[in-house]
Biopython code that builds the backbone (N, CA, C, O; Angstrom):
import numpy as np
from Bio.PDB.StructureBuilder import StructureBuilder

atoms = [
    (1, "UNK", "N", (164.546, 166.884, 79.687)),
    (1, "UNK", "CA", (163.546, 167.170, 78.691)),
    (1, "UNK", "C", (163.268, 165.949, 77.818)),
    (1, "UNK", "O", (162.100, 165.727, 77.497)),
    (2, "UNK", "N", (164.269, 165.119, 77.398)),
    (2, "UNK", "CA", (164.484, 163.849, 76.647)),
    (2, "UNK", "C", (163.618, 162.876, 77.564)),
    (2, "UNK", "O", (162.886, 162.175, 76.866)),
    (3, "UNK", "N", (163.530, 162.708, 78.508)),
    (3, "UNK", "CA", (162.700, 161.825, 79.745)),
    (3, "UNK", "C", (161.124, 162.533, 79.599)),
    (3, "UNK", "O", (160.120, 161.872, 79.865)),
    (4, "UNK", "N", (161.083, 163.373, 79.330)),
    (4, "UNK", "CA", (159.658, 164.186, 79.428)),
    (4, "UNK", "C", (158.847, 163.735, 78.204)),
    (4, "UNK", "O", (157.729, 163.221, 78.190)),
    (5, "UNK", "N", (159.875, 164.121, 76.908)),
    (5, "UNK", "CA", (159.317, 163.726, 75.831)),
    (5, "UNK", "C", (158.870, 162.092, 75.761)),
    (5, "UNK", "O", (157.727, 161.890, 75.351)),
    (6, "UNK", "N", (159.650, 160.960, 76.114)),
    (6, "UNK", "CA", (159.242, 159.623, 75.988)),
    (6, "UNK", "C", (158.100, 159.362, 76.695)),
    (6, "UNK", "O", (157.328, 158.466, 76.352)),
    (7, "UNK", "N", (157.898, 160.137, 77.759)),
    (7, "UNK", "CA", (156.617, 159.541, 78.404)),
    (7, "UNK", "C", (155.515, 160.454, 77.669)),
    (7, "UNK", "O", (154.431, 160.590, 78.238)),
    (8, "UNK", "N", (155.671, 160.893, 76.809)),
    (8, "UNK", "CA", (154.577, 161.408, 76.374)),
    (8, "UNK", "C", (154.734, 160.852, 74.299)),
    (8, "UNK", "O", (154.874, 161.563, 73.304)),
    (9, "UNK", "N", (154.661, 159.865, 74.396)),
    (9, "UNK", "CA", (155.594, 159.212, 73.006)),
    (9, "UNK", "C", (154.263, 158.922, 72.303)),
    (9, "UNK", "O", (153.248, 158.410, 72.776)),
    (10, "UNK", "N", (154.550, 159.455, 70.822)),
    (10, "UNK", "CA", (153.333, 158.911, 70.254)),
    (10, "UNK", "C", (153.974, 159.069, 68.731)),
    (10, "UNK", "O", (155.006, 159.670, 68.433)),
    (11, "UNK", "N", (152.898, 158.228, 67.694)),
    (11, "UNK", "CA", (153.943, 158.022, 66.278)),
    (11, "UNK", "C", (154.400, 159.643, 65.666)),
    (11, "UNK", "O", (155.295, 159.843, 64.845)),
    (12, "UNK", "N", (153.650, 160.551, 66.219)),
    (12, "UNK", "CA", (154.299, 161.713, 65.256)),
    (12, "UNK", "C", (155.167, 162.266, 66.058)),
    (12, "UNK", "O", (155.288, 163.468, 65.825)),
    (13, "UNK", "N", (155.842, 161.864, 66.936)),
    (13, "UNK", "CA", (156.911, 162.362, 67.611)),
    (13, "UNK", "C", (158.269, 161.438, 66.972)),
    (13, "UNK", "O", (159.381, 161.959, 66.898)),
    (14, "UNK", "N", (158.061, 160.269, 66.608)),
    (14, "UNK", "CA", (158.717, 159.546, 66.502)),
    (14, "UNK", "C", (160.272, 159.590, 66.025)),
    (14, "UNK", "O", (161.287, 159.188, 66.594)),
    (15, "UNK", "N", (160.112, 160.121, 64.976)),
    (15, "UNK", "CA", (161.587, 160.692, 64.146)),
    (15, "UNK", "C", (162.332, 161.266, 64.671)),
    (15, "UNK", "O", (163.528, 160.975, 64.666)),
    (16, "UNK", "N", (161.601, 162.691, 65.549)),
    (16, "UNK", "CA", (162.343, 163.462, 67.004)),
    (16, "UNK", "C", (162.743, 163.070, 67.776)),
    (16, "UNK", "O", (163.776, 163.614, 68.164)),
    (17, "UNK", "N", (162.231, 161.857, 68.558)),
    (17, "UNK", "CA", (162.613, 161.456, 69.818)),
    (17, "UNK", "C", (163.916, 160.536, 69.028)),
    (17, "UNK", "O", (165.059, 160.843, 69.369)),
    (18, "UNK", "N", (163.778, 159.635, 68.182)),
    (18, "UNK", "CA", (164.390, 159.111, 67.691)),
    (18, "UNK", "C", (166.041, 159.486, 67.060)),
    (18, "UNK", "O", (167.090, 158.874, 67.261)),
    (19, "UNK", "N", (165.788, 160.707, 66.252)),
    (19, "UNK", "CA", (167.169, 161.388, 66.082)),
    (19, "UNK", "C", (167.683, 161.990, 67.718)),
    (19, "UNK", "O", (168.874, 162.303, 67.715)),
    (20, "UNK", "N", (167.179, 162.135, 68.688)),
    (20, "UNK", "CA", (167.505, 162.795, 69.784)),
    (20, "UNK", "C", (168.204, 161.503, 70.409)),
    (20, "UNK", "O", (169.376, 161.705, 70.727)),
    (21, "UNK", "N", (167.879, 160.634, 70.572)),
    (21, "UNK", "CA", (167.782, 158.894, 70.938)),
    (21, "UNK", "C", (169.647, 158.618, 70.998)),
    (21, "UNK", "O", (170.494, 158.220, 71.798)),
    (22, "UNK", "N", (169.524, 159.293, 69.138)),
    (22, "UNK", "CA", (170.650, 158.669, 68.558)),
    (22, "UNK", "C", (171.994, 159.600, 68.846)),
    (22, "UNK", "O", (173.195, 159.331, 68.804)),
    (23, "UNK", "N", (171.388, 160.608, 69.103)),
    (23, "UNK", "CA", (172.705, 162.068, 68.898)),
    (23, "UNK", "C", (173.132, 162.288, 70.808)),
    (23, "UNK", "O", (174.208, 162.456, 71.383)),
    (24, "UNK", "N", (171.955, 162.200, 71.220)),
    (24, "UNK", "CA", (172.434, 162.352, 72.840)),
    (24, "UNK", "C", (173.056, 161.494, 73.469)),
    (24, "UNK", "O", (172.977, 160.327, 73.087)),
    (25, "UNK", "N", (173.985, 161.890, 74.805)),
    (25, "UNK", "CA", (174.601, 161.372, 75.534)),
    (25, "UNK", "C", (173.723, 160.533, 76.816)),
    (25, "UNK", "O", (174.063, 160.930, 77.930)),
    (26, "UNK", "N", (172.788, 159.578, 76.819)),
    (26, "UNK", "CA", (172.130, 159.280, 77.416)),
    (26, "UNK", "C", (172.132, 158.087, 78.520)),
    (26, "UNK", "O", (171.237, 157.402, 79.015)),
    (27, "UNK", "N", (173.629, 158.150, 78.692)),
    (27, "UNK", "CA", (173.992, 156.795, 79.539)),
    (27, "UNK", "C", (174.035, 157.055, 81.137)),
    (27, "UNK", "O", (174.119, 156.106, 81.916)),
    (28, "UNK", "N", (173.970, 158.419, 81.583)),
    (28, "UNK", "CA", (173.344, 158.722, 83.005)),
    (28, "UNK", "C", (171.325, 158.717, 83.098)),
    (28, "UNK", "O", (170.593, 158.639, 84.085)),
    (29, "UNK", "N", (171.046, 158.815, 81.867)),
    (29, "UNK", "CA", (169.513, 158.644, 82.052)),
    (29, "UNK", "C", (168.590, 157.549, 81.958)),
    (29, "UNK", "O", (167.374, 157.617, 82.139)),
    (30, "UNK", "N", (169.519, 156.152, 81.548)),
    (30, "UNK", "CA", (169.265, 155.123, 81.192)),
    (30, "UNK", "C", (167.807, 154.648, 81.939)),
    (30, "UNK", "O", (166.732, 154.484, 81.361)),
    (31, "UNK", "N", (168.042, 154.503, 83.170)),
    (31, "UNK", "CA", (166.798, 154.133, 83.935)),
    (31, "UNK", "C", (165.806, 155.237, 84.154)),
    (31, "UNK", "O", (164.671, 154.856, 84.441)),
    (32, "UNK", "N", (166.028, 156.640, 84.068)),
    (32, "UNK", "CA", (164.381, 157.278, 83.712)),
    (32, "UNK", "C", (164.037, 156.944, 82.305)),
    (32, "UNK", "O", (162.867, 156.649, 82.062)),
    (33, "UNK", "N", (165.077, 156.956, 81.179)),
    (33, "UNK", "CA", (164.077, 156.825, 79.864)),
    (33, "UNK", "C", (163.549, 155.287, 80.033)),
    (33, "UNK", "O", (162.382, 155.283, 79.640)),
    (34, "UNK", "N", (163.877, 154.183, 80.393)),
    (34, "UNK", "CA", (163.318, 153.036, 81.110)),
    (34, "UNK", "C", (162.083, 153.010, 81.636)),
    (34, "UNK", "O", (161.094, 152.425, 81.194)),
    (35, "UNK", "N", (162.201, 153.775, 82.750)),
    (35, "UNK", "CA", (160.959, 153.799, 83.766)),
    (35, "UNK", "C", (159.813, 154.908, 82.417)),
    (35, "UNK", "O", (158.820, 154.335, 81.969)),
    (36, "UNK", "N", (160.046, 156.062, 82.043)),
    (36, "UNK", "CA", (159.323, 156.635, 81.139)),
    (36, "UNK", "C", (158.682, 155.763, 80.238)),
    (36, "UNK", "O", (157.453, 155.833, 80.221)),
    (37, "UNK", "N", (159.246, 154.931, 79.460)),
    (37, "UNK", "CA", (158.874, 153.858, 78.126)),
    (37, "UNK", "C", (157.777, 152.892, 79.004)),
    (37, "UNK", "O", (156.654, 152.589, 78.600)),
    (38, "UNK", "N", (158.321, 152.522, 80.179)),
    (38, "UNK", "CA", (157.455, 151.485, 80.616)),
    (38, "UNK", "C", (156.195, 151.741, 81.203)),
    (38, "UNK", "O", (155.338, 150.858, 81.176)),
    (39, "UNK", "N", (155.952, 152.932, 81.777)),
    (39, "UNK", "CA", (155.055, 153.874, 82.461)),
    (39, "UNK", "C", (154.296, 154.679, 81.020)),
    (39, "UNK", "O", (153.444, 155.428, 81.497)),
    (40, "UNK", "N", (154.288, 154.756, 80.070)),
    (40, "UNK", "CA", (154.185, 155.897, 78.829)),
    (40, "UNK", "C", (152.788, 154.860, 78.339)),
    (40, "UNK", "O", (152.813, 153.653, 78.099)),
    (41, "UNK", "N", (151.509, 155.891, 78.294)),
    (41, "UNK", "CA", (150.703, 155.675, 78.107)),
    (41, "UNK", "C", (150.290, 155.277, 76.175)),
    (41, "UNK", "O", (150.001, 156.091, 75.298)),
    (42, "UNK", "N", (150.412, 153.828, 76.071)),
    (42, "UNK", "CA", (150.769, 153.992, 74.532)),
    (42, "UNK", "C", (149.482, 152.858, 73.816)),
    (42, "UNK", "O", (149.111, 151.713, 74.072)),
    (43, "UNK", "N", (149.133, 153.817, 72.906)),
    (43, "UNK", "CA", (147.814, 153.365, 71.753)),
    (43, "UNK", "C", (148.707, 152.678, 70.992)),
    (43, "UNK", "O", (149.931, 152.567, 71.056)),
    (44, "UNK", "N", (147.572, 152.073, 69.985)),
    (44, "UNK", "CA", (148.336, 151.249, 69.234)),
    (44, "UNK", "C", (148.960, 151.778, 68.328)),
    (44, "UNK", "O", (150.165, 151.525, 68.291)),
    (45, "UNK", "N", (148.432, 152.619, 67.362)),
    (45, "UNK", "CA", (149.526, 153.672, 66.831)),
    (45, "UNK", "C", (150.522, 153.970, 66.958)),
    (45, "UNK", "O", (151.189, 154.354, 65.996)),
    (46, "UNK", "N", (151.135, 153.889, 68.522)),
    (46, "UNK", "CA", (152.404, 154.257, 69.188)),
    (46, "UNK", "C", (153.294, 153.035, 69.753)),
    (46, "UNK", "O", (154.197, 153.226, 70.569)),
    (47, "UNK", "N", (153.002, 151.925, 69.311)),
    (47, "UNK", "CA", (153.828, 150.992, 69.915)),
    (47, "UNK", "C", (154.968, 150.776, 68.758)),
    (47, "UNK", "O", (156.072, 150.314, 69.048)),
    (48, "UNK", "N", (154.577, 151.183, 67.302)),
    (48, "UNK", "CA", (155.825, 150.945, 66.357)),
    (48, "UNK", "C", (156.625, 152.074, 66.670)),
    (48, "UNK", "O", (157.718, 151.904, 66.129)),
    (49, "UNK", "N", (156.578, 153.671, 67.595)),
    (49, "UNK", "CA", (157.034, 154.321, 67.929)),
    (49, "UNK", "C", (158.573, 153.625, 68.668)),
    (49, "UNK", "O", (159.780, 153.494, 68.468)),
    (50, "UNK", "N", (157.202, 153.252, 69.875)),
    (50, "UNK", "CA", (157.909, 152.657, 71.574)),
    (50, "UNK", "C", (158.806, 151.806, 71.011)),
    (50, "UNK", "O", (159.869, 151.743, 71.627)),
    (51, "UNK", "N", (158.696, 150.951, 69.777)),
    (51, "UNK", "CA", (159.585, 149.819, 69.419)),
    (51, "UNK", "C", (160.650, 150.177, 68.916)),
    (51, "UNK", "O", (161.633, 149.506, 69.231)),
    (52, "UNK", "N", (160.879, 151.507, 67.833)),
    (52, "UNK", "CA", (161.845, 151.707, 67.234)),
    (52, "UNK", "C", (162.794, 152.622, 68.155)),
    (52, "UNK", "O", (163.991, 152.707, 67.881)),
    (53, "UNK", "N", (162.143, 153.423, 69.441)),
    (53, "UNK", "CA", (162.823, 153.906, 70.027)),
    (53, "UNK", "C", (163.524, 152.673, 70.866)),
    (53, "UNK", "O", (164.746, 152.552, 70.785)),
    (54, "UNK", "N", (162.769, 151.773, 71.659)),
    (54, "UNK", "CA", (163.545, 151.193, 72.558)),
    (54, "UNK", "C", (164.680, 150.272, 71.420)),
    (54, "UNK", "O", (165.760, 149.931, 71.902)),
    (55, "UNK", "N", (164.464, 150.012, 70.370)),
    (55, "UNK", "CA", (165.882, 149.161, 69.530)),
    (55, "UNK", "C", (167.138, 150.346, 69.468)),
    (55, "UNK", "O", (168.330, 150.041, 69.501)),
    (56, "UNK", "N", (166.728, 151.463, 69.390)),
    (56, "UNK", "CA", (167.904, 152.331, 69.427)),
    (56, "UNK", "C", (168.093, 152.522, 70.884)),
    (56, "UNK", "O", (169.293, 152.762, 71.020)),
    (57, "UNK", "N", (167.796, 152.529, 71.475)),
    (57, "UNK", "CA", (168.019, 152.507, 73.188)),
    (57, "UNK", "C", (169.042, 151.498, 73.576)),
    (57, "UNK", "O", (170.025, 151.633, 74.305)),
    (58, "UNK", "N", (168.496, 150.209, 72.779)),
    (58, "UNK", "CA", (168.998, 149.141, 73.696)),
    (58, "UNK", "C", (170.269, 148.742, 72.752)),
    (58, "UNK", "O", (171.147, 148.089, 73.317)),
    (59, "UNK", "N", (170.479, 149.092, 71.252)),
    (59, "UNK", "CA", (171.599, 149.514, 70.655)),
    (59, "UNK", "C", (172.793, 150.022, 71.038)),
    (59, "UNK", "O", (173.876, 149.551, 70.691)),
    (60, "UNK", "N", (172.594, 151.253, 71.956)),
    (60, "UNK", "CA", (173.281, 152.163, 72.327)),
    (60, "UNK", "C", (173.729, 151.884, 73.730)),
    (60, "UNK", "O", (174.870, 152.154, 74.104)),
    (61, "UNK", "N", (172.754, 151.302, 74.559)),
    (61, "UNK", "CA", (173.028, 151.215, 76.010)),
    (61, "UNK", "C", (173.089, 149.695, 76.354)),
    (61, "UNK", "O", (171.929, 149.469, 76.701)),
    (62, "UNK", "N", (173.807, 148.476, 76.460)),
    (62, "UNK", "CA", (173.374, 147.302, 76.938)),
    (62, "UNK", "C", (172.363, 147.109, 78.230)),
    (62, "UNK", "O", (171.571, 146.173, 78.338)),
    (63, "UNK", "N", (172.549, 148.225, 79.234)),
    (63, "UNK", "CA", (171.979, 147.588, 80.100)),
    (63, "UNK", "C", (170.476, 147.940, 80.179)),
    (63, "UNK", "O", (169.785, 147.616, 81.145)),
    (64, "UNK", "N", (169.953, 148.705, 78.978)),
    (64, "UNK", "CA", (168.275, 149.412, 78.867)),
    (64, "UNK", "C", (167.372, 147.707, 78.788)),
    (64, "UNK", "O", (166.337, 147.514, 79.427)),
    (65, "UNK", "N", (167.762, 147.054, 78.245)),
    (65, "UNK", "CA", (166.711, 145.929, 77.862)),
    (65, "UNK", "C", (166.744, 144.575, 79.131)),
    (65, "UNK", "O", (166.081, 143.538, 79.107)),
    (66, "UNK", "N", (167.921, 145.103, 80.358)),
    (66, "UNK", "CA", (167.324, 144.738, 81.097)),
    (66, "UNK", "C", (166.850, 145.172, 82.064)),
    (66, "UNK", "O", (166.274, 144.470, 82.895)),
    (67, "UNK", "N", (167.011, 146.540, 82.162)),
    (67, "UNK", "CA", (165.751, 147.293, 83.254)),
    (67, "UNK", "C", (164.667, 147.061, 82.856)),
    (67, "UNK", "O", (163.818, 146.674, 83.659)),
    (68, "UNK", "N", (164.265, 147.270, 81.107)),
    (68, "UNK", "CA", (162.919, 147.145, 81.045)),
    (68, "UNK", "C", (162.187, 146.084, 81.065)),
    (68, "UNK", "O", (160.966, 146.236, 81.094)),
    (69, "UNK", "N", (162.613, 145.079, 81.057)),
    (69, "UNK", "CA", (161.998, 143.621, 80.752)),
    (69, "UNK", "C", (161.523, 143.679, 82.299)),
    (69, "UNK", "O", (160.398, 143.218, 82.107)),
    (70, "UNK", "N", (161.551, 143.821, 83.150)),
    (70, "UNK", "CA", (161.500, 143.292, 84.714)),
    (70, "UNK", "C", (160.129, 144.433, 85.046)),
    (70, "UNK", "O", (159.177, 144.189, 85.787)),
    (71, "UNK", "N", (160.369, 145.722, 84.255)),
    (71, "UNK", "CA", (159.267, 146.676, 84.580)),
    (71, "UNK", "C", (157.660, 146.739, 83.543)),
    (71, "UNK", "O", (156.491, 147.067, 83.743)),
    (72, "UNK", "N", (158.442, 146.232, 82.448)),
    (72, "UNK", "CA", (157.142, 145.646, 81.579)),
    (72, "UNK", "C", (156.423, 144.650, 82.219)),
    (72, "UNK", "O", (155.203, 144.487, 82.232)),
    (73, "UNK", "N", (157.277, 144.015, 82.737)),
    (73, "UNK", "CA", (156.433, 142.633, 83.019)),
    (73, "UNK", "C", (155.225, 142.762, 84.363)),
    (73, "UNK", "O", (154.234, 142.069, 84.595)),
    (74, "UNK", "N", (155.800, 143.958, 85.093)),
    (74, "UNK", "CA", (154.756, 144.425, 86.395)),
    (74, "UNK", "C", (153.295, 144.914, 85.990)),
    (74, "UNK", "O", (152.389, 145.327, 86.713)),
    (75, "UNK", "N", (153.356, 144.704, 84.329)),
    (75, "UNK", "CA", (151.800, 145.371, 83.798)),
    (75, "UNK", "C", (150.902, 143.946, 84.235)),
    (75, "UNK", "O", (149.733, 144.006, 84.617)),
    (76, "UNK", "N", (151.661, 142.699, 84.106)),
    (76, "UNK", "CA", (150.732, 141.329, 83.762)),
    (76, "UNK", "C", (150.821, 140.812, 85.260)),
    (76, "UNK", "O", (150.416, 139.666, 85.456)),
    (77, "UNK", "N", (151.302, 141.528, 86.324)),
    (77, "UNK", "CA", (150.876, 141.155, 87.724)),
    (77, "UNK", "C", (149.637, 141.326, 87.874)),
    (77, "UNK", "O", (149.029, 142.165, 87.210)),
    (78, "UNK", "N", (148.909, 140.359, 89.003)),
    (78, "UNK", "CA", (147.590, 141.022, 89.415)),
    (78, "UNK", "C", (147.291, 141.859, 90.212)),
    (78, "UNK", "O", (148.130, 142.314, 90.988)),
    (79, "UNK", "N", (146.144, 142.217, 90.205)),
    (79, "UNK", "CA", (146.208, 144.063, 90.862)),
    (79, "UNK", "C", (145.528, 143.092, 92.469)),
    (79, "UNK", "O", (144.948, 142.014, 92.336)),
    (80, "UNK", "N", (145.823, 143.926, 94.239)),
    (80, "UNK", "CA", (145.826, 143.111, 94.835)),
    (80, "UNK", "C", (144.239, 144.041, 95.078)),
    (80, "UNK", "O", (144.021, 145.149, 94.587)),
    (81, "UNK", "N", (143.256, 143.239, 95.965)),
    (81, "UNK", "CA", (141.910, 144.133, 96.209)),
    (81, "UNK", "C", (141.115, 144.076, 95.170)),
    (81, "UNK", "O", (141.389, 143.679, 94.037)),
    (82, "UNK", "N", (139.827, 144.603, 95.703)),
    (82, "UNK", "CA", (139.074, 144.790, 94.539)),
    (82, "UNK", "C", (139.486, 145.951, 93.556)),
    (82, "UNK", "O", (139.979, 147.001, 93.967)),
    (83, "UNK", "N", (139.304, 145.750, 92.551)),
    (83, "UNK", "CA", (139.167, 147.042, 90.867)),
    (83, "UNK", "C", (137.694, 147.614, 91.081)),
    (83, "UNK", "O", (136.674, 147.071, 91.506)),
    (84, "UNK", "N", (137.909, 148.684, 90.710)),
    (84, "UNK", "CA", (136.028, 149.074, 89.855)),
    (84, "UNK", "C", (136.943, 148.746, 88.566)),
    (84, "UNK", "O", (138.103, 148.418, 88.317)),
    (85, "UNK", "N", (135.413, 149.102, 87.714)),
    (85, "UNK", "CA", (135.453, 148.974, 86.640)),
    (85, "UNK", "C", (136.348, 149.962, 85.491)),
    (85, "UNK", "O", (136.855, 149.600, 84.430)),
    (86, "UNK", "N", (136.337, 151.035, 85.987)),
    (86, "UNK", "CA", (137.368, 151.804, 85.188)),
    (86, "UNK", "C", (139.055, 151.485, 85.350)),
    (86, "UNK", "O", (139.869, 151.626, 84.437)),
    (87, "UNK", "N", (139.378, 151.004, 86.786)),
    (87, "UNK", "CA", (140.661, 150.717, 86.806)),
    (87, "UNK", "C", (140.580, 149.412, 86.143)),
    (87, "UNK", "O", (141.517, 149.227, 85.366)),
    (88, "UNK", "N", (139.532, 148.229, 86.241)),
    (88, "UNK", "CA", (139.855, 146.966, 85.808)),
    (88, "UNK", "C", (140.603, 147.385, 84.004)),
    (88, "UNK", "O", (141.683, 147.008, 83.551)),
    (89, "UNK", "N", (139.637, 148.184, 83.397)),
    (89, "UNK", "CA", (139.810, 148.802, 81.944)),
    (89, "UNK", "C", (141.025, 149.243, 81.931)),
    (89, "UNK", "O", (141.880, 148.895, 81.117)),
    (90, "UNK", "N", (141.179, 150.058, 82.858)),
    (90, "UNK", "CA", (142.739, 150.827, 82.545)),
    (90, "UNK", "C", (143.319, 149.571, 82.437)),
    (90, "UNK", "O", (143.375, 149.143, 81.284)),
    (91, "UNK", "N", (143.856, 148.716, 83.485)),
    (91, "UNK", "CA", (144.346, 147.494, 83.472)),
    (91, "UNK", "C", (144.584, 147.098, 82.452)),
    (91, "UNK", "O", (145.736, 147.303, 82.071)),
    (92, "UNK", "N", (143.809, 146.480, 81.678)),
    (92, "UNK", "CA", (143.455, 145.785, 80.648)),
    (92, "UNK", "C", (144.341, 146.022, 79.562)),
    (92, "UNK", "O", (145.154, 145.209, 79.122)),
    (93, "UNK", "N", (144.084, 147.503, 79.037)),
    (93, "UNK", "CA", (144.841, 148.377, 78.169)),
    (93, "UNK", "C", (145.729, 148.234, 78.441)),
    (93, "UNK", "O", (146.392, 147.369, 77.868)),
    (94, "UNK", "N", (146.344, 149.097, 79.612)),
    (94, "UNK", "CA", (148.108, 148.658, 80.256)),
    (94, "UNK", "C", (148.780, 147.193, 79.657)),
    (94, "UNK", "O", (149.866, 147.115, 79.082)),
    (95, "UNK", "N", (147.878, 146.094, 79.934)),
    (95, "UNK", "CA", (148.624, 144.776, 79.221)),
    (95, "UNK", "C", (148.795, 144.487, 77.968)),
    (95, "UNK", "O", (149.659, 143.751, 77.493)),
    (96, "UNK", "N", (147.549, 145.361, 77.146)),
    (96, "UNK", "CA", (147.355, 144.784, 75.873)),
    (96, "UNK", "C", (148.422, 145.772, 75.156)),
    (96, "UNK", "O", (148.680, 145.233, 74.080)),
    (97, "UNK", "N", (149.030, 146.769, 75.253)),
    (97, "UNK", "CA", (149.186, 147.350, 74.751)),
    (97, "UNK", "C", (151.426, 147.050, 75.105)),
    (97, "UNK", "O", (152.438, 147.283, 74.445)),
    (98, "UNK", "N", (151.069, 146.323, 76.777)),
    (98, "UNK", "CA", (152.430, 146.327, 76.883)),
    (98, "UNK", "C", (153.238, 144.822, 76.120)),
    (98, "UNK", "O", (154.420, 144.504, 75.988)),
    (99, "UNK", "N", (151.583, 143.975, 75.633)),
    (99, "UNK", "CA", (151.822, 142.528, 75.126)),
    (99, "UNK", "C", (151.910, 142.827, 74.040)),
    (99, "UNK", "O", (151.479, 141.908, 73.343)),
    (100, "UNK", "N", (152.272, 143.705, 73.426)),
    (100, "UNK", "CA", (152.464, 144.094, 71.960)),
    (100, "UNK", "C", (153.952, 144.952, 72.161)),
    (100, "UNK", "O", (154.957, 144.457, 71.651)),
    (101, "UNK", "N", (153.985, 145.360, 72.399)),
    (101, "UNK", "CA", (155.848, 146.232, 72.833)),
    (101, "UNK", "C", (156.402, 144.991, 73.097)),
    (101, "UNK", "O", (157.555, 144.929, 72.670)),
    (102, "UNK", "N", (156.004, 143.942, 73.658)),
    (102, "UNK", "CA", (157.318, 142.694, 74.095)),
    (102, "UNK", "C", (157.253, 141.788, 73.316)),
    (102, "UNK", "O", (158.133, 140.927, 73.313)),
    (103, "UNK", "N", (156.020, 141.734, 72.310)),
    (103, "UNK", "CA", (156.303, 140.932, 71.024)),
    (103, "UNK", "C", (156.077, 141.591, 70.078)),
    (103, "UNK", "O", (156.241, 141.127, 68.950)),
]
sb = StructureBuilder()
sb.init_structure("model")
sb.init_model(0)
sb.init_chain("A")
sb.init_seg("    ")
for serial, (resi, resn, name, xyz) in enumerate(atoms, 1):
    if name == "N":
        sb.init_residue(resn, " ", resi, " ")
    sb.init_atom(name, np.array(xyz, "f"), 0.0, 1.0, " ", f" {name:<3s}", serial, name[0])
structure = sb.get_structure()
């Protein structure tokens, strides 16, 4: 349920996911809440979310900050084939939004 909630992460969840973050036993789920954070469709509103959750993540678990670094970074690959225009957009977003979570 904790994996369900992150991929659906946004600032008014924040405090929840966050006390849940801190109180659960989450060291068998390490790589879905990983893959969730990195996959989690996030506005800008929600990246001070994504940020304060992944510092308590990577607090708690050493090895979270390096699954995610390797899966963030697959946003700024290039896409292979042609895009239309709505995926080029999705694209776009996907980076801008994941170039703000890594700085």
């Amino acid at each position: 349920a904790f994996v369900k909630k992150v991929r659906s992460l946004t600032e008014e969840s924040r405090e929840a996911l966050c006390t849940e973050a801190s109180a659960l036993n989450l060291s068998r789920y390490v790589s879905e809440v990983v893959t969730a954070v990195a996959e989690a469709k996030l506005s800008n509103r929600d990246i001070n979310a994504a940020i304060q959750l992944c510092s308590i993540m990577h607090q708690r678990y050493p090895d979270f900050a390096k699954q995610l670094v390797p899966l963030l970074m697959k946003a700024f690959a290039q896409a292979k084939g042609p895009e239309t225009d709505a995926e080029r957009t999705a694209h776009v977003h996907k980076r801008r939004s994941t170039l703000r979570l890594v700085t």
